[in-house]
PyMOL Python script that loads the backbone (N, CA, C, O; Angstrom):
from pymol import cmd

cmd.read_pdbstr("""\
ATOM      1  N   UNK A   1      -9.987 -13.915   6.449  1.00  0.00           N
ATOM      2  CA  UNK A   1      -9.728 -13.493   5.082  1.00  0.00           C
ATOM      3  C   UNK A   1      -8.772 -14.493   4.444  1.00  0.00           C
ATOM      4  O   UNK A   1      -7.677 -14.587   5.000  1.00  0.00           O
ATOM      5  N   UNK A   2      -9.001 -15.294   3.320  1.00  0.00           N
ATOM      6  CA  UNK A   2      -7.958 -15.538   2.226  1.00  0.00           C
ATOM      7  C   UNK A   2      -7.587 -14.509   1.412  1.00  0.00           C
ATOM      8  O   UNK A   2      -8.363 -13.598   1.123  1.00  0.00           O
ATOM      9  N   UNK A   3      -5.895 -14.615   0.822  1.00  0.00           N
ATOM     10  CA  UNK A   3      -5.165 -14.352   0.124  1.00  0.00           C
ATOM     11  C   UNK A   3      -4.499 -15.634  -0.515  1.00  0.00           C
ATOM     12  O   UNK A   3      -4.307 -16.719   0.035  1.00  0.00           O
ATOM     13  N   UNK A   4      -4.143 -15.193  -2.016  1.00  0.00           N
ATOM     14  CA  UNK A   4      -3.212 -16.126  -2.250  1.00  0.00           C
ATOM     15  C   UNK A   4      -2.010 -15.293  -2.491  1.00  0.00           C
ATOM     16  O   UNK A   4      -1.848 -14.102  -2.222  1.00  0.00           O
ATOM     17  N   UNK A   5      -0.945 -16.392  -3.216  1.00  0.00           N
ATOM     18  CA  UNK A   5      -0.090 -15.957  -3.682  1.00  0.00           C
ATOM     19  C   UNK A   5       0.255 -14.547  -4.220  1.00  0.00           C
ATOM     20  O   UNK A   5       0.968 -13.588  -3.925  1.00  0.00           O
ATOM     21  N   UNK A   6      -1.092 -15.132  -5.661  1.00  0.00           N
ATOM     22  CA  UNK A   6      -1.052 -14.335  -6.521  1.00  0.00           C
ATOM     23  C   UNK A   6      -1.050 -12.922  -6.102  1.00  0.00           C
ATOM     24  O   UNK A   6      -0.217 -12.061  -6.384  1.00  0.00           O
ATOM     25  N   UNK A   7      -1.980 -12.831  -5.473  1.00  0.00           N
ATOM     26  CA  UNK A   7      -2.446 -11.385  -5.270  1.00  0.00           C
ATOM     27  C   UNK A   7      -2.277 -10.604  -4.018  1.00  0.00           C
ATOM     28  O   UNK A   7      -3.087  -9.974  -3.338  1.00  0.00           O
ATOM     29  N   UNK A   8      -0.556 -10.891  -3.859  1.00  0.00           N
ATOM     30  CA  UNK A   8      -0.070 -10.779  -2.422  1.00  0.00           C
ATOM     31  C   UNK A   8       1.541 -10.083  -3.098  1.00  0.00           C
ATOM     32  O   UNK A   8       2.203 -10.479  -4.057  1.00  0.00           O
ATOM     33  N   UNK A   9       1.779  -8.962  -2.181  1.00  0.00           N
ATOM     34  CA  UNK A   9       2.900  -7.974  -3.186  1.00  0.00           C
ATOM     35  C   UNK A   9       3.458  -7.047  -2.116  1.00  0.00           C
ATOM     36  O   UNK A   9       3.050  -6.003  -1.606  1.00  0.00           O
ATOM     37  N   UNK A  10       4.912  -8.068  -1.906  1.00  0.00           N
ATOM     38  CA  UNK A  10       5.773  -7.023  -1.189  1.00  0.00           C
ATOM     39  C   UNK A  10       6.429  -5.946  -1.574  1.00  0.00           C
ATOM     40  O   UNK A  10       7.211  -6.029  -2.521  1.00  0.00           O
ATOM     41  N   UNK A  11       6.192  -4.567  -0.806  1.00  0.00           N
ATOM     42  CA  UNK A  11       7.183  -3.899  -1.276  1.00  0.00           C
ATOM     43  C   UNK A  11       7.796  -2.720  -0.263  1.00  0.00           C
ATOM     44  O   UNK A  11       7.980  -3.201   0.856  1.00  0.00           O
ATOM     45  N   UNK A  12       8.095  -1.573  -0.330  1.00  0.00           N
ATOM     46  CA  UNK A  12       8.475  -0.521   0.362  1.00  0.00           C
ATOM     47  C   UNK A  12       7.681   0.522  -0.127  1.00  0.00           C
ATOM     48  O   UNK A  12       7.450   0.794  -1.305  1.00  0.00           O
ATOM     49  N   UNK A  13       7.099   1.342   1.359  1.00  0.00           N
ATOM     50  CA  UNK A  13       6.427   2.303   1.143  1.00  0.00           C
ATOM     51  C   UNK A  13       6.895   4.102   0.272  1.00  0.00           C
ATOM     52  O   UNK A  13       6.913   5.055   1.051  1.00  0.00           O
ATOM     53  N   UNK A  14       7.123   4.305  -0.766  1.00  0.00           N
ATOM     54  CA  UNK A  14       7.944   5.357  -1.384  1.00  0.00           C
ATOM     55  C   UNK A  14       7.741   6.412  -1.622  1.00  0.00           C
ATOM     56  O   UNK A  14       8.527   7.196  -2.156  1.00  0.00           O
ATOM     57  N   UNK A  15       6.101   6.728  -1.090  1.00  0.00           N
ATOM     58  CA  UNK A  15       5.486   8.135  -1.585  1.00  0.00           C
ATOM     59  C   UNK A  15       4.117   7.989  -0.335  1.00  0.00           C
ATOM     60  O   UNK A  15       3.618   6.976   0.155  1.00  0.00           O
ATOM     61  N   UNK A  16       3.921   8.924  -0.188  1.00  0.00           N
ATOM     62  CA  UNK A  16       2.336   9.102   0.914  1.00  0.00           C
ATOM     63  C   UNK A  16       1.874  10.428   0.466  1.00  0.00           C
ATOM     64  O   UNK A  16       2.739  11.292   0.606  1.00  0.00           O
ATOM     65  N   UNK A  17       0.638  10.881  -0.088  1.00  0.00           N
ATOM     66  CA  UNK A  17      -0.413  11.900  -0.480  1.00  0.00           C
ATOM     67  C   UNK A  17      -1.354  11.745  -0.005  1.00  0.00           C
ATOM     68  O   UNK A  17      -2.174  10.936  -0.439  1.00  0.00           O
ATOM     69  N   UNK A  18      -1.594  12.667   1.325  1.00  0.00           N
ATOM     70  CA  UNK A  18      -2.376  12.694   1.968  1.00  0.00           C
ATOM     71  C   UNK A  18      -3.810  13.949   1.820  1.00  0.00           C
ATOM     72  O   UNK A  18      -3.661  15.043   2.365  1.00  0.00           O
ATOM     73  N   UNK A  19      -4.730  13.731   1.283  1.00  0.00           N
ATOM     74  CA  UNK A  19      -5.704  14.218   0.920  1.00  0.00           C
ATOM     75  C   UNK A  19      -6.613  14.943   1.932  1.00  0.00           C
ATOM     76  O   UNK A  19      -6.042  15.045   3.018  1.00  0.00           O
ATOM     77  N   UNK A  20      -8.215  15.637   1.912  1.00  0.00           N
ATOM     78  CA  UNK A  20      -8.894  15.668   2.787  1.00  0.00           C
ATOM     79  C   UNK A  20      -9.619  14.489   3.442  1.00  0.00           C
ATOM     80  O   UNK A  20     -10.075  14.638   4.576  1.00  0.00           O
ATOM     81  N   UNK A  21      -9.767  13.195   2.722  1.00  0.00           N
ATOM     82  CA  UNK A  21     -10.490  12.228   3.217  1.00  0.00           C
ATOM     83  C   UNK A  21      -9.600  10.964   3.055  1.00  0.00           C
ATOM     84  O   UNK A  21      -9.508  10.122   3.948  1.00  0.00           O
ATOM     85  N   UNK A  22      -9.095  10.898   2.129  1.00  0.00           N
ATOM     86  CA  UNK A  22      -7.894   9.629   1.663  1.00  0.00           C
ATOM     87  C   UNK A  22      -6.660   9.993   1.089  1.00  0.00           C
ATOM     88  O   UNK A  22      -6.349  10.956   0.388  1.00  0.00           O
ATOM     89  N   UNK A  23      -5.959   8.949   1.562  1.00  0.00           N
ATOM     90  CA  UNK A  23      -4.565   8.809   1.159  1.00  0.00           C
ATOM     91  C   UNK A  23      -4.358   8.089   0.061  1.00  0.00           C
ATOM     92  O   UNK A  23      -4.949   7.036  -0.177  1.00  0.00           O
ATOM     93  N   UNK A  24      -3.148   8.837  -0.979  1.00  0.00           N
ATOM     94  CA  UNK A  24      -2.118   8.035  -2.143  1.00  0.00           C
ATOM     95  C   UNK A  24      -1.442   7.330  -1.374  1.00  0.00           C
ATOM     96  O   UNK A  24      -1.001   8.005  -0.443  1.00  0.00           O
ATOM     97  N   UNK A  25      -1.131   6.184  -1.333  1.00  0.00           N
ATOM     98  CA  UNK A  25       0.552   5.603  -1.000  1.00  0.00           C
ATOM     99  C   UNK A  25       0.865   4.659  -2.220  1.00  0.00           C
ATOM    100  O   UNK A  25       0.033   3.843  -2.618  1.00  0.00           O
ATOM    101  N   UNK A  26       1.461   4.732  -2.495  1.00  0.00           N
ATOM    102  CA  UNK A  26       3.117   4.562  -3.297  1.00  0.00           C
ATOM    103  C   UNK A  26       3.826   3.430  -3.368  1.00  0.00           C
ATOM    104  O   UNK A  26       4.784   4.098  -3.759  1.00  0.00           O
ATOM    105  N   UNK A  27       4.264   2.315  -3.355  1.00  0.00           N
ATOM    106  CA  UNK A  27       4.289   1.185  -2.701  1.00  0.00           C
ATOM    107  C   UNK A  27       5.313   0.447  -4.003  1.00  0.00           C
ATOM    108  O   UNK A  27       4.905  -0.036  -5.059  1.00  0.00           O
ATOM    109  N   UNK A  28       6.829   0.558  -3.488  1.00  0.00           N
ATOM    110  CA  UNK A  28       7.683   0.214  -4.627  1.00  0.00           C
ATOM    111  C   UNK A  28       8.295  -1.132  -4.610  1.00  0.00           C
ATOM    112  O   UNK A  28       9.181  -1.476  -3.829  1.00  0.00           O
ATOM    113  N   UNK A  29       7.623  -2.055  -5.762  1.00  0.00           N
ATOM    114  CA  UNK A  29       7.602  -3.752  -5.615  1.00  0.00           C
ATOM    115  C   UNK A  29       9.499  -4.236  -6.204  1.00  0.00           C
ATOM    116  O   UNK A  29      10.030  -3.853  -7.246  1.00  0.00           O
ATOM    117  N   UNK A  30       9.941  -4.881  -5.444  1.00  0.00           N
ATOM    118  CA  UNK A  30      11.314  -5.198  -5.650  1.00  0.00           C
ATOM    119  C   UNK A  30      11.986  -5.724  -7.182  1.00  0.00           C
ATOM    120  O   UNK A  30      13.163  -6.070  -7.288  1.00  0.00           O
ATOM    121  N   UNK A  31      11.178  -5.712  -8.126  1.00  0.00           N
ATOM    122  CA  UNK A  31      11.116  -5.923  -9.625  1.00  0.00           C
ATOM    123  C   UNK A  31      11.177  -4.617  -9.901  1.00  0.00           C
ATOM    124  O   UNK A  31      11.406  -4.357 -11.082  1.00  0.00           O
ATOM    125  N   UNK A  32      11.018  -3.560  -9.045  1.00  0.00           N
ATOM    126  CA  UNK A  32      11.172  -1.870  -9.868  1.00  0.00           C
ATOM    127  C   UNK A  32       9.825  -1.942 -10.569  1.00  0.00           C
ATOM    128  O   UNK A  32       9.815  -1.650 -11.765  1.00  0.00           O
ATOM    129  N   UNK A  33       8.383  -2.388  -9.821  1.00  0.00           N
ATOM    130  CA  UNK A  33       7.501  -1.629 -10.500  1.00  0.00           C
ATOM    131  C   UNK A  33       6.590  -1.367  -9.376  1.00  0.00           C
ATOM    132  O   UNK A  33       6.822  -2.118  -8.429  1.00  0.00           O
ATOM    133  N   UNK A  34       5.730  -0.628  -9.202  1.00  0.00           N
ATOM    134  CA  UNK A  34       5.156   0.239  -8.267  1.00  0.00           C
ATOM    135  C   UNK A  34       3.522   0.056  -8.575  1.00  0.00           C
ATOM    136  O   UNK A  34       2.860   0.096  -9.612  1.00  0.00           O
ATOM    137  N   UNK A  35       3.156  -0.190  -6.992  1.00  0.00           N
ATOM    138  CA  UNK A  35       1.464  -0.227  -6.819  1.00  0.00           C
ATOM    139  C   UNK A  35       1.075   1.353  -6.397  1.00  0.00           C
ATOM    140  O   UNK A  35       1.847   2.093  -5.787  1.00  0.00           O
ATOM    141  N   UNK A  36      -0.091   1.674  -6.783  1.00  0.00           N
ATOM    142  CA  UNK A  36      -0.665   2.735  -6.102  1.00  0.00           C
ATOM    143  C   UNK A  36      -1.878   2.540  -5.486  1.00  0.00           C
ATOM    144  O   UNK A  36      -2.771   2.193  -6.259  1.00  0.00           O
ATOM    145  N   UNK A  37      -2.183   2.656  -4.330  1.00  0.00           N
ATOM    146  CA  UNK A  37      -3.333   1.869  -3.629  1.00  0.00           C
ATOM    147  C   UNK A  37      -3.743   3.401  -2.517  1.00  0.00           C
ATOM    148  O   UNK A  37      -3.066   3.986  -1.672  1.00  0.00           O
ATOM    149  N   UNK A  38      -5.676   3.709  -3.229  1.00  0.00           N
ATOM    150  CA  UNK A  38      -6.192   4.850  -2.828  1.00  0.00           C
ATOM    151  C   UNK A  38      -6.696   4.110  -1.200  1.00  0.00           C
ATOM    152  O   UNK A  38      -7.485   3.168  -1.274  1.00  0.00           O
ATOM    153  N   UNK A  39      -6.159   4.624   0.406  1.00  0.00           N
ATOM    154  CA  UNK A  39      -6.886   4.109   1.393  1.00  0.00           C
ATOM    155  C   UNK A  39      -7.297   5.446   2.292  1.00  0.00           C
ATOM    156  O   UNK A  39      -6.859   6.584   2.130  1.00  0.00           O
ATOM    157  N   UNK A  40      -8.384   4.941   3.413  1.00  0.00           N
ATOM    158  CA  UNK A  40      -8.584   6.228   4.006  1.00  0.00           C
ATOM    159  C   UNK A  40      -7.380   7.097   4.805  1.00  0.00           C
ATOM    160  O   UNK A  40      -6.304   6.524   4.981  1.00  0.00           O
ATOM    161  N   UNK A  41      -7.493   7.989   5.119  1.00  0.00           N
ATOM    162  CA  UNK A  41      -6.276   8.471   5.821  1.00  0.00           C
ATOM    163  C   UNK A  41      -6.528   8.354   7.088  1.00  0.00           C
ATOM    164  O   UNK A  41      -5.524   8.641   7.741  1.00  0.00           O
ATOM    165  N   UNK A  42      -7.294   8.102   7.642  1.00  0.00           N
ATOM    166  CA  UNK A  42      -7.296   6.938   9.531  1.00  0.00           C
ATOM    167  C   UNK A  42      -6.607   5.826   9.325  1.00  0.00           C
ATOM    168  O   UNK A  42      -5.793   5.452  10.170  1.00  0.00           O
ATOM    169  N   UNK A  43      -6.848   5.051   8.051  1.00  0.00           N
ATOM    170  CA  UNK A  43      -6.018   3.893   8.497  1.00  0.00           C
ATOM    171  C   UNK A  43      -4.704   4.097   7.902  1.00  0.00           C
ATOM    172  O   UNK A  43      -3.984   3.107   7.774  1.00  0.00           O
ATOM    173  N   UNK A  44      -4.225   5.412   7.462  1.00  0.00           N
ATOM    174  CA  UNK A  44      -3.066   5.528   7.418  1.00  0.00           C
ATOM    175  C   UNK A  44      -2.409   5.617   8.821  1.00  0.00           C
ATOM    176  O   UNK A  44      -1.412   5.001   9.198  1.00  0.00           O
ATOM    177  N   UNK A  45      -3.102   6.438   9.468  1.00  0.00           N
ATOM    178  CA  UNK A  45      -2.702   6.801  11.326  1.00  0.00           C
ATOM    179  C   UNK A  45      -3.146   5.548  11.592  1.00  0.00           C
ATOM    180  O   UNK A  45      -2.048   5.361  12.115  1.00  0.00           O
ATOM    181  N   UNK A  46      -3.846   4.235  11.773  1.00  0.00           N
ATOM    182  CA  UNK A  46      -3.899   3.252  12.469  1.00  0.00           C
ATOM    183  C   UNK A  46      -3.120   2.048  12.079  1.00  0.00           C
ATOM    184  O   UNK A  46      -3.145   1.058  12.811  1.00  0.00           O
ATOM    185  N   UNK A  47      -2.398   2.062  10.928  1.00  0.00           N
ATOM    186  CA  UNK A  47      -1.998   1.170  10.221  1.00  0.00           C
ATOM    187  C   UNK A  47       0.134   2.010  10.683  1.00  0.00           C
ATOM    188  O   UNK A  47       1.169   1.356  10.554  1.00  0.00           O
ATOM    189  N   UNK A  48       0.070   3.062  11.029  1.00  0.00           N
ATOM    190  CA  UNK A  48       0.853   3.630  11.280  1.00  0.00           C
ATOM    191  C   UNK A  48       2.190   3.766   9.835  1.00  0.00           C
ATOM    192  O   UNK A  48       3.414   3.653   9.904  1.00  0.00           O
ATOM    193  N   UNK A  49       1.188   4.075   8.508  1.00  0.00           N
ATOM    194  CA  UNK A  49       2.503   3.769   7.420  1.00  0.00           C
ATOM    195  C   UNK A  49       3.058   4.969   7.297  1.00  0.00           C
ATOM    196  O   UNK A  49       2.439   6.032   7.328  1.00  0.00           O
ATOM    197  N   UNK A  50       4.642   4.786   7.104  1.00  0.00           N
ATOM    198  CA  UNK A  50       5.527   6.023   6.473  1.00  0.00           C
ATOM    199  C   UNK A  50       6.335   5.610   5.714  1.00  0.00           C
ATOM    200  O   UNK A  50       6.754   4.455   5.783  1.00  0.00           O
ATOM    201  N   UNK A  51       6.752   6.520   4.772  1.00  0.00           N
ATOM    202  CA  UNK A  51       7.999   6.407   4.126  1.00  0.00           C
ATOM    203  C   UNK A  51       8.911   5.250   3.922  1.00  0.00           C
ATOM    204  O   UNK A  51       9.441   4.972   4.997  1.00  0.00           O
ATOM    205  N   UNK A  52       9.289   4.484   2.981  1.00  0.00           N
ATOM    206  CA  UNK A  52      10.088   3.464   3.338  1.00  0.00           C
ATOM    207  C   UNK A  52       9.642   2.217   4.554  1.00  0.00           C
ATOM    208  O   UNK A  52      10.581   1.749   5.198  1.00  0.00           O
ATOM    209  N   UNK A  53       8.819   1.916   4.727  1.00  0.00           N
ATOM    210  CA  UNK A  53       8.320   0.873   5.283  1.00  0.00           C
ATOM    211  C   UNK A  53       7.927  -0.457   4.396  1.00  0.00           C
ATOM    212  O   UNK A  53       7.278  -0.360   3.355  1.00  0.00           O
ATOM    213  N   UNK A  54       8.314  -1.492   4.834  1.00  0.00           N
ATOM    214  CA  UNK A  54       8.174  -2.266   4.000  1.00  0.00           C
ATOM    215  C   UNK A  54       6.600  -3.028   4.519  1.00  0.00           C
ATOM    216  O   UNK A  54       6.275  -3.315   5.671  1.00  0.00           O
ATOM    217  N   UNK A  55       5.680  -3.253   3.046  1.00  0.00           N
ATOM    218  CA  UNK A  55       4.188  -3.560   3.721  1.00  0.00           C
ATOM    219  C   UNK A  55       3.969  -4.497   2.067  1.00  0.00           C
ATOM    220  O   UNK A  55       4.527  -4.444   0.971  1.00  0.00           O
ATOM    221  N   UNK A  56       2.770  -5.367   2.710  1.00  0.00           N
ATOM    222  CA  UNK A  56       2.097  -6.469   2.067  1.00  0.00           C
ATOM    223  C   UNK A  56       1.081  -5.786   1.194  1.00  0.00           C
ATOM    224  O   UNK A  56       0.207  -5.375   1.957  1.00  0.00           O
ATOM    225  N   UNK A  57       0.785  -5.472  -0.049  1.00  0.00           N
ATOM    226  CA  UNK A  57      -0.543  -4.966  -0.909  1.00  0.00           C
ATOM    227  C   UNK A  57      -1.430  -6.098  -0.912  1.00  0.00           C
ATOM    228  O   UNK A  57      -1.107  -7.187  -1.386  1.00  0.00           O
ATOM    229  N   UNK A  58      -2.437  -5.874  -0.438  1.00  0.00           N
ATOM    230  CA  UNK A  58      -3.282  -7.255  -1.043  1.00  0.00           C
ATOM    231  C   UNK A  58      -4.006  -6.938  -1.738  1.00  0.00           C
ATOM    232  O   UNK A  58      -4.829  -6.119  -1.327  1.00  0.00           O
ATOM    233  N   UNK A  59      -4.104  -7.435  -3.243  1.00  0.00           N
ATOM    234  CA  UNK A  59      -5.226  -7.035  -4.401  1.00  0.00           C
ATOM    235  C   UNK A  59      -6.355  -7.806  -4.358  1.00  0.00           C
ATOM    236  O   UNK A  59      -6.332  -9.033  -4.449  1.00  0.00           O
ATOM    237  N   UNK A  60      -7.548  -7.005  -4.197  1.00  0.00           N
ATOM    238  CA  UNK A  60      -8.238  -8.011  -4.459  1.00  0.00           C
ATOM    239  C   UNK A  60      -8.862  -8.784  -6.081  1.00  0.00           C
ATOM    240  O   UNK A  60      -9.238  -8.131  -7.054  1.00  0.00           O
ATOM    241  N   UNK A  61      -8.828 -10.021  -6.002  1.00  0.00           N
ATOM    242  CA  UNK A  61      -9.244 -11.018  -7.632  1.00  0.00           C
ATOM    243  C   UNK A  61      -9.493 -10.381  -8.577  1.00  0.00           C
ATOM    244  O   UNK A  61      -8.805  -9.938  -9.497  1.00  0.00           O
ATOM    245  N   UNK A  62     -10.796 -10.327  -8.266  1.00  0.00           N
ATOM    246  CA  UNK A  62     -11.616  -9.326  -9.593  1.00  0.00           C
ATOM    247  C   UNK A  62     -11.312  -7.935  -9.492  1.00  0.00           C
ATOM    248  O   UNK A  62     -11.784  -7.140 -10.305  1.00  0.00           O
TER     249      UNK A  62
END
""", "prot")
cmd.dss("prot")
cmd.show_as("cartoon", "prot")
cmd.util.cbc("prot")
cmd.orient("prot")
């Protein structure tokens, strides 16, 4: 996989809504503005995210 720069976004994990099939997480970028990124909730358990964790968003281009 490529990433660039651009579309590469650190932040801390600040919220988790966990659904019947997918997860909200929350994801608060160090400029004080916030991603919301819909993923399944397995790879919430395989990706092991909680609260305050600090994680990479990768957006994709288009």
């Amino acid at each position: 996989m490529q990433a660039s720069g651009r579309n590469q976004f650190t932040g801390n994990v600040s919220k988790v809504l966990i659904g019947a099939v997918n997860a909200e997480i929350h994801v608060s970028l160090k400029d004080g503005e916030a991603i919301v990124a819909s993923i399944t909730k397995e790879s919430i358990e395989t990706l092991g995210i909680k609260i305050g964790m600090e994680v990479v968003a990768l957006v994709k281009a288009p």
